[in-house]
PyMOL commands that place a pseudoatom at each C-alpha (Angstrom):
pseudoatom trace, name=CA, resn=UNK, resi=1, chain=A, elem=C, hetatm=0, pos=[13.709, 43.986, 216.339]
pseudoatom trace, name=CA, resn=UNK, resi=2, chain=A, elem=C, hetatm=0, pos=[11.620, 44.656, 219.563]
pseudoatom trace, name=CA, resn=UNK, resi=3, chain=A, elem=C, hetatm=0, pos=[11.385, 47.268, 222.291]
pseudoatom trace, name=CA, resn=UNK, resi=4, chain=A, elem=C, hetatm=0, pos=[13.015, 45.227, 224.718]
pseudoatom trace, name=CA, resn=UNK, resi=5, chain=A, elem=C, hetatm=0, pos=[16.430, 44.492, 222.571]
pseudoatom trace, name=CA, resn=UNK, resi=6, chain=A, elem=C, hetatm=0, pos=[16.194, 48.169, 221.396]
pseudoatom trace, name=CA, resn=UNK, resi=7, chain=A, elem=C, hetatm=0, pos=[16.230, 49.059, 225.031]
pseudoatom trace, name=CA, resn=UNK, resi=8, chain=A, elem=C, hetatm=0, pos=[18.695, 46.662, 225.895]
pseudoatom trace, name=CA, resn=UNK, resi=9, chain=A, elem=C, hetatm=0, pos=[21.155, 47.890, 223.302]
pseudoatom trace, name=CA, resn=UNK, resi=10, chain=A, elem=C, hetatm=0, pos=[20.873, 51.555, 224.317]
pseudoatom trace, name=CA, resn=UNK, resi=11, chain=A, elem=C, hetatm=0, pos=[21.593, 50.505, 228.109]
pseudoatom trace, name=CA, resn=UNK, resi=12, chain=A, elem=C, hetatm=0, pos=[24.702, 48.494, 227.217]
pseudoatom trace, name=CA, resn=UNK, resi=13, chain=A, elem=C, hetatm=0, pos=[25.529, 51.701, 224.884]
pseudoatom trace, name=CA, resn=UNK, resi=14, chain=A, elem=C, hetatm=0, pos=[25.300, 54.063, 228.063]
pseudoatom trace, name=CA, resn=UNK, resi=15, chain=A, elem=C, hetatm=0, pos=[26.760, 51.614, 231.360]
pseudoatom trace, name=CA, resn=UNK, resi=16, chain=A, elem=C, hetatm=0, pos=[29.810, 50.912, 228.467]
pseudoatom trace, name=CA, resn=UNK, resi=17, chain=A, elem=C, hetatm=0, pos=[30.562, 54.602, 228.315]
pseudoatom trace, name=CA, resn=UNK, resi=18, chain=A, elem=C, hetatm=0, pos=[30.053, 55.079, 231.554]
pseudoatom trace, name=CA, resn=UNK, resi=19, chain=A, elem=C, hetatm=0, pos=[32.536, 52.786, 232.406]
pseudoatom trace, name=CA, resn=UNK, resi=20, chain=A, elem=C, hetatm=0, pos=[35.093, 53.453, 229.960]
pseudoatom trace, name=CA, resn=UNK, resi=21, chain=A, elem=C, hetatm=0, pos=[35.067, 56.866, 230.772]
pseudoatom trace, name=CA, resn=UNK, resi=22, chain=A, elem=C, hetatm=0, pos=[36.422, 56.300, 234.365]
pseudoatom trace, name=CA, resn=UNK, resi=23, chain=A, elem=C, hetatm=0, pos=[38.123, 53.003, 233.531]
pseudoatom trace, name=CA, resn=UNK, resi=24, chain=A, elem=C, hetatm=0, pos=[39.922, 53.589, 230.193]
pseudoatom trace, name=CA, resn=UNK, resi=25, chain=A, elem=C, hetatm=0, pos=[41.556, 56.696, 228.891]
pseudoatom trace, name=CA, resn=UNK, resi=26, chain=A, elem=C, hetatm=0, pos=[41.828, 57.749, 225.302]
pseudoatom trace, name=CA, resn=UNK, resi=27, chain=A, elem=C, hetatm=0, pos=[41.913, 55.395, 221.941]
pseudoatom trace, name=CA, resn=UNK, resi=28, chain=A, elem=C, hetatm=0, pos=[42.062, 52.429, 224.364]
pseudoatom trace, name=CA, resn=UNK, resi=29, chain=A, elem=C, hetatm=0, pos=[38.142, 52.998, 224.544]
pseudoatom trace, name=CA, resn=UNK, resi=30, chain=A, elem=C, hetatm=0, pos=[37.899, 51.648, 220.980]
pseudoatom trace, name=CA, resn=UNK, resi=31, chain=A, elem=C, hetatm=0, pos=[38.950, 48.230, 221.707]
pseudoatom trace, name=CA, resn=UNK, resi=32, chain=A, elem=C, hetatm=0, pos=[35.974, 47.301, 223.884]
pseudoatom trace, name=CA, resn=UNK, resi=33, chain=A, elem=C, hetatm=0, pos=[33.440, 49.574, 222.029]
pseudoatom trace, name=CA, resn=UNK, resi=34, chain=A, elem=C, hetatm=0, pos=[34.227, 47.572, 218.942]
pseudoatom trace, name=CA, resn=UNK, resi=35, chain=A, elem=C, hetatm=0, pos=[34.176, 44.152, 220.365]
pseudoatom trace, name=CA, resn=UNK, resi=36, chain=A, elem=C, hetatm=0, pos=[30.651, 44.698, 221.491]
pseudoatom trace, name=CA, resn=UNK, resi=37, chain=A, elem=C, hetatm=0, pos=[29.593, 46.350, 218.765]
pseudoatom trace, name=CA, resn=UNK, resi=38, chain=A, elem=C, hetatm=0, pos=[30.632, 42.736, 216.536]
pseudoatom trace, name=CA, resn=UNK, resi=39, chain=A, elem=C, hetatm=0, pos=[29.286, 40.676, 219.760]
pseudoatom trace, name=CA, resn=UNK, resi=40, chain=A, elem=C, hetatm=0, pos=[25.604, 42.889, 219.392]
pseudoatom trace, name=CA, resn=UNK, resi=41, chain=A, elem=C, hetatm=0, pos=[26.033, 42.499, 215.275]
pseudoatom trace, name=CA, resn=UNK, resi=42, chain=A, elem=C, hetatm=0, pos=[26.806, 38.500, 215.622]
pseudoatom trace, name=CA, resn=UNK, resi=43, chain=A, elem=C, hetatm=0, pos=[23.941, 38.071, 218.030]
pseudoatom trace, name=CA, resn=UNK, resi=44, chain=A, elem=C, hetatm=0, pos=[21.703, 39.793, 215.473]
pseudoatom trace, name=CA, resn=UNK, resi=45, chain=A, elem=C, hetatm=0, pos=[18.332, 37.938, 214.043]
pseudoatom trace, name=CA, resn=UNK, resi=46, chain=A, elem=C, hetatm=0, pos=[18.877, 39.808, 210.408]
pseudoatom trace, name=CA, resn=UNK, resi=47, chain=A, elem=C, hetatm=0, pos=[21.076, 42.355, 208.610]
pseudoatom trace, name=CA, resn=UNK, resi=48, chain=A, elem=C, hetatm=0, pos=[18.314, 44.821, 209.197]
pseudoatom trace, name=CA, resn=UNK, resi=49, chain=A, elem=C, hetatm=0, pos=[18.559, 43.705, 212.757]
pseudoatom trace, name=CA, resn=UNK, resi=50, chain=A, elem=C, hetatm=0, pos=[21.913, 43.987, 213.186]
pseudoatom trace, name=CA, resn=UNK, resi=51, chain=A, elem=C, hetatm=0, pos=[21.835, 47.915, 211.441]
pseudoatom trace, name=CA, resn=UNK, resi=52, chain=A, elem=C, hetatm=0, pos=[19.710, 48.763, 213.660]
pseudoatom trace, name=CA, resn=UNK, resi=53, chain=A, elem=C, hetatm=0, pos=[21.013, 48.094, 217.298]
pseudoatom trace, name=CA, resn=UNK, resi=54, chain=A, elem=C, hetatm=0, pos=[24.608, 48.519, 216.038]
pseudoatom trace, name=CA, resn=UNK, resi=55, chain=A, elem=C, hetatm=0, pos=[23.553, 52.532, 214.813]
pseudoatom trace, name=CA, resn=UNK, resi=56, chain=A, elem=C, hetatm=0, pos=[21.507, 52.937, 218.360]
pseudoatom trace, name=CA, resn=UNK, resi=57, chain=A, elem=C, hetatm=0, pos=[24.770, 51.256, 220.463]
pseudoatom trace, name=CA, resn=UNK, resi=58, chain=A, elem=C, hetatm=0, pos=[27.021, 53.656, 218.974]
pseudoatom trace, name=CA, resn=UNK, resi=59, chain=A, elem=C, hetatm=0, pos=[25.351, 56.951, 219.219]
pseudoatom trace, name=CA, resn=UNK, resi=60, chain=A, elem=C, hetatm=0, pos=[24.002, 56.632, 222.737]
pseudoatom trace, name=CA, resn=UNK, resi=61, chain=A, elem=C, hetatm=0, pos=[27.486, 55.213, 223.511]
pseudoatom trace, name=CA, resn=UNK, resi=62, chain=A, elem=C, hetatm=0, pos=[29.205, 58.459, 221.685]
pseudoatom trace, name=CA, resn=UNK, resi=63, chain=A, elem=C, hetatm=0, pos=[26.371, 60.906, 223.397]
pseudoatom trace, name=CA, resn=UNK, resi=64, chain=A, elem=C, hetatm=0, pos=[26.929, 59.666, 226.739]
pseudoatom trace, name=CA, resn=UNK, resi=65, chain=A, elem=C, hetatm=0, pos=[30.120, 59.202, 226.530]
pseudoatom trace, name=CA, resn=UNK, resi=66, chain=A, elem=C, hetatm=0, pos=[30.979, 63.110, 225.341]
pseudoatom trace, name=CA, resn=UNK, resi=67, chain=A, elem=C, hetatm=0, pos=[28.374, 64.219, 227.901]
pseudoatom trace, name=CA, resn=UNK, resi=68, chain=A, elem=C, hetatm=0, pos=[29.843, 62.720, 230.743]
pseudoatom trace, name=CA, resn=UNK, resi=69, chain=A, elem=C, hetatm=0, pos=[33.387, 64.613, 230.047]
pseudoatom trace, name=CA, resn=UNK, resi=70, chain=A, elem=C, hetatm=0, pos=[31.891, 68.097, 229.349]
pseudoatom trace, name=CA, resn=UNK, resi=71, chain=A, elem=C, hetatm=0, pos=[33.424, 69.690, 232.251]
pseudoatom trace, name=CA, resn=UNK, resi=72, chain=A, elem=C, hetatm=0, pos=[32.893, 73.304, 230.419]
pseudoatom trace, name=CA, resn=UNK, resi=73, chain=A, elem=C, hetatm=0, pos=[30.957, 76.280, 231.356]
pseudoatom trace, name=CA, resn=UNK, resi=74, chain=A, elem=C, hetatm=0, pos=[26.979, 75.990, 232.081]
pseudoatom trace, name=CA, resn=UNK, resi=75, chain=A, elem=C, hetatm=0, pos=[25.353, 79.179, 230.554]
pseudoatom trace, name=CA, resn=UNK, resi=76, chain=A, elem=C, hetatm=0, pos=[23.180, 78.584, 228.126]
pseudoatom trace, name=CA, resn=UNK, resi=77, chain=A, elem=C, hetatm=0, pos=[25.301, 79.281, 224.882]
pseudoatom trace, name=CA, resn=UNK, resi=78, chain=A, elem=C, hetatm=0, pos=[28.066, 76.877, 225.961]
pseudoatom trace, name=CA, resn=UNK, resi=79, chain=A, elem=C, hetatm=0, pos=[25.460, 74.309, 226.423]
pseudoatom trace, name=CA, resn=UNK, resi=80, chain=A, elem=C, hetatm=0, pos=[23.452, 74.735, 223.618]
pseudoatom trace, name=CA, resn=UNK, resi=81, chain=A, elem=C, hetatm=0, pos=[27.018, 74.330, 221.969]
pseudoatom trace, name=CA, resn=UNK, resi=82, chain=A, elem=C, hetatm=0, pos=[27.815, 71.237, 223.695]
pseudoatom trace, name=CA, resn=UNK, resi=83, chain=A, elem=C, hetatm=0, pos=[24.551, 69.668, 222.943]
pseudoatom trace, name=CA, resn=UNK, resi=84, chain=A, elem=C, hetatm=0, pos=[24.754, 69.909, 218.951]
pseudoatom trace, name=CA, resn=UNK, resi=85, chain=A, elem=C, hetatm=0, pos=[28.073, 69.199, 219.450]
pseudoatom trace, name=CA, resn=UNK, resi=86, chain=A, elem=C, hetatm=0, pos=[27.206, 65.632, 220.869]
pseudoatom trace, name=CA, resn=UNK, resi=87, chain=A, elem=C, hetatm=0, pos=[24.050, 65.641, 218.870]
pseudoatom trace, name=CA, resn=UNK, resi=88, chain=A, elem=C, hetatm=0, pos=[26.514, 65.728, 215.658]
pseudoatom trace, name=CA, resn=UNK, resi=89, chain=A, elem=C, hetatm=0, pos=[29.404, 63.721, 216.711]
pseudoatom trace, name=CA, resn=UNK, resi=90, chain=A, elem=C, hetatm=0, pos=[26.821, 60.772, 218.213]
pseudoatom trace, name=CA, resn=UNK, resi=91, chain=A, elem=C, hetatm=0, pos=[25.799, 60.243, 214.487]
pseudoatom trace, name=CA, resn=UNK, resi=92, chain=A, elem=C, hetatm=0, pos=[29.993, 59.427, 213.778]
pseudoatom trace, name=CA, resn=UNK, resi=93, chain=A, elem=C, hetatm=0, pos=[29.145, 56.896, 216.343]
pseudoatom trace, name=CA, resn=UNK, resi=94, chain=A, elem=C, hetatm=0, pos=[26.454, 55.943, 214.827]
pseudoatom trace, name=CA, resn=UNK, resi=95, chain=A, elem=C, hetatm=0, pos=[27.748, 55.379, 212.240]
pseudoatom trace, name=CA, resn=UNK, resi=96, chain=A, elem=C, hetatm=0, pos=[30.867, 53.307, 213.861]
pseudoatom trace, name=CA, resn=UNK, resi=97, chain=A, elem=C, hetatm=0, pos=[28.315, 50.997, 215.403]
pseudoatom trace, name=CA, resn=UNK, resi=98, chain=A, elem=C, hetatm=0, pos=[26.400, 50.464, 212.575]
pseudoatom trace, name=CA, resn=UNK, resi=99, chain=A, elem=C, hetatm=0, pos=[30.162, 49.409, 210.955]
pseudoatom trace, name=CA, resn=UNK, resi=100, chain=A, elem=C, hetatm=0, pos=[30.889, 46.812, 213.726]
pseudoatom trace, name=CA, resn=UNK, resi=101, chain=A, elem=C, hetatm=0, pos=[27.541, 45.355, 214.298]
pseudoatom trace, name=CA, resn=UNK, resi=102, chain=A, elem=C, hetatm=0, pos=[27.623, 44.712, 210.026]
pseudoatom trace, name=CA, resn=UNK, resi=103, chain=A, elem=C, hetatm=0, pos=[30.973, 42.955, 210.213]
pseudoatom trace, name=CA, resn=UNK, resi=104, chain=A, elem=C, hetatm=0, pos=[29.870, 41.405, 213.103]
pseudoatom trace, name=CA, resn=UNK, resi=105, chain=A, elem=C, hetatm=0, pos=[26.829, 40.058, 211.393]
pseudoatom trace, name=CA, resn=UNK, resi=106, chain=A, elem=C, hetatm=0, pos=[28.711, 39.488, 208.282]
pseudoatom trace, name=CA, resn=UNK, resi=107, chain=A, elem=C, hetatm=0, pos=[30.495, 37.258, 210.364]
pseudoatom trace, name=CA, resn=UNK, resi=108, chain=A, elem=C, hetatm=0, pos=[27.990, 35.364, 211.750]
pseudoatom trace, name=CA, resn=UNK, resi=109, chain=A, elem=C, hetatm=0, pos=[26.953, 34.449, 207.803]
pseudoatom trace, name=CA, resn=UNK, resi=110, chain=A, elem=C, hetatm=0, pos=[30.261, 33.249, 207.055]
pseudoatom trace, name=CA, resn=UNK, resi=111, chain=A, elem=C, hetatm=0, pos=[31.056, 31.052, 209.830]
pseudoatom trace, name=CA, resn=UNK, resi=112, chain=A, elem=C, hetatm=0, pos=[27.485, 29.676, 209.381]
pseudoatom trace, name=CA, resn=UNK, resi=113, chain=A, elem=C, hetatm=0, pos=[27.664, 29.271, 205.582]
pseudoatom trace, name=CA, resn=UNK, resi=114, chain=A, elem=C, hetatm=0, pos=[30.897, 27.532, 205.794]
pseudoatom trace, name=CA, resn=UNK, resi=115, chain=A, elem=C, hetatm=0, pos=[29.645, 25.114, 208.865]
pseudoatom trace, name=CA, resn=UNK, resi=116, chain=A, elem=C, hetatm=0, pos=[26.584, 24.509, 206.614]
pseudoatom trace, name=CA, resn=UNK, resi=117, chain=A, elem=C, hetatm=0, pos=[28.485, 23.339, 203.949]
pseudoatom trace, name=CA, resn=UNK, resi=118, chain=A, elem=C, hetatm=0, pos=[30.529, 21.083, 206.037]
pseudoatom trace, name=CA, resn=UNK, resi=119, chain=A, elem=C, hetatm=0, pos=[27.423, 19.206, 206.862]
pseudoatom trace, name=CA, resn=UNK, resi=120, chain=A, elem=C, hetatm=0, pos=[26.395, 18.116, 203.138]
for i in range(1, 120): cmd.bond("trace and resi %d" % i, "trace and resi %d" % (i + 1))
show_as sticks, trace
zoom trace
């Protein structure tokens, strides 16, 4: 895996929660979150590949995604709270990502494997 697709994959992470945020409300957010999540695991050159940018999709999407509804207090205590709080609940969306980019990729191996074998 590159720079460029790592960079790629934390931009989609960031303009997706950005726009779910102010288009989608609540567990609706899932549905598209997990779609691309398979879509950026089905793309993926290798398993280790598809690990990779599905665990960096998912925690920048989580961070961003908490940080742009934090409409608490800005001293520093509730801040410093809100940061570990995102810090922490990005890796559950890490996490998530690294889930759909796997069956995603897992996927990919089947449909391959099975169009493979209809070619012998």
């Amino acid at each position: 895996m590159n720079w460029l697709s790592k960079i790629i994959v934390i931009i989609s992470g960031v303009l997706l929660a950005i726009i779910s945020y102010n288009v989608l409300s609540g567990w609706l957010n899932i549905i598209p979150w997990s779609i691309i999540a398979i879509v950026i695991g089905y793309l993926s050159f290798s398993k280790k590949d598809a690990i990779a940018k599905g665990i960096l999709f998912g925690y920048f999407l989580f961070l961003t995604y908490i940080l742009i509804g934090y409409k608490g207090s800005l001293d520093i205590k509730s801040i410093t709270r809100i940061l570990l709080f995102s810090i922490a609940f990005s890796l559950i969306g890490g996490i998530a990502g690294f889930i759909g980019a796997f069956i995603g990729y897992f996927i990919k191996k089947k449909t391959t494997a099975t169009s493979n074998i209809k070619h012998l």
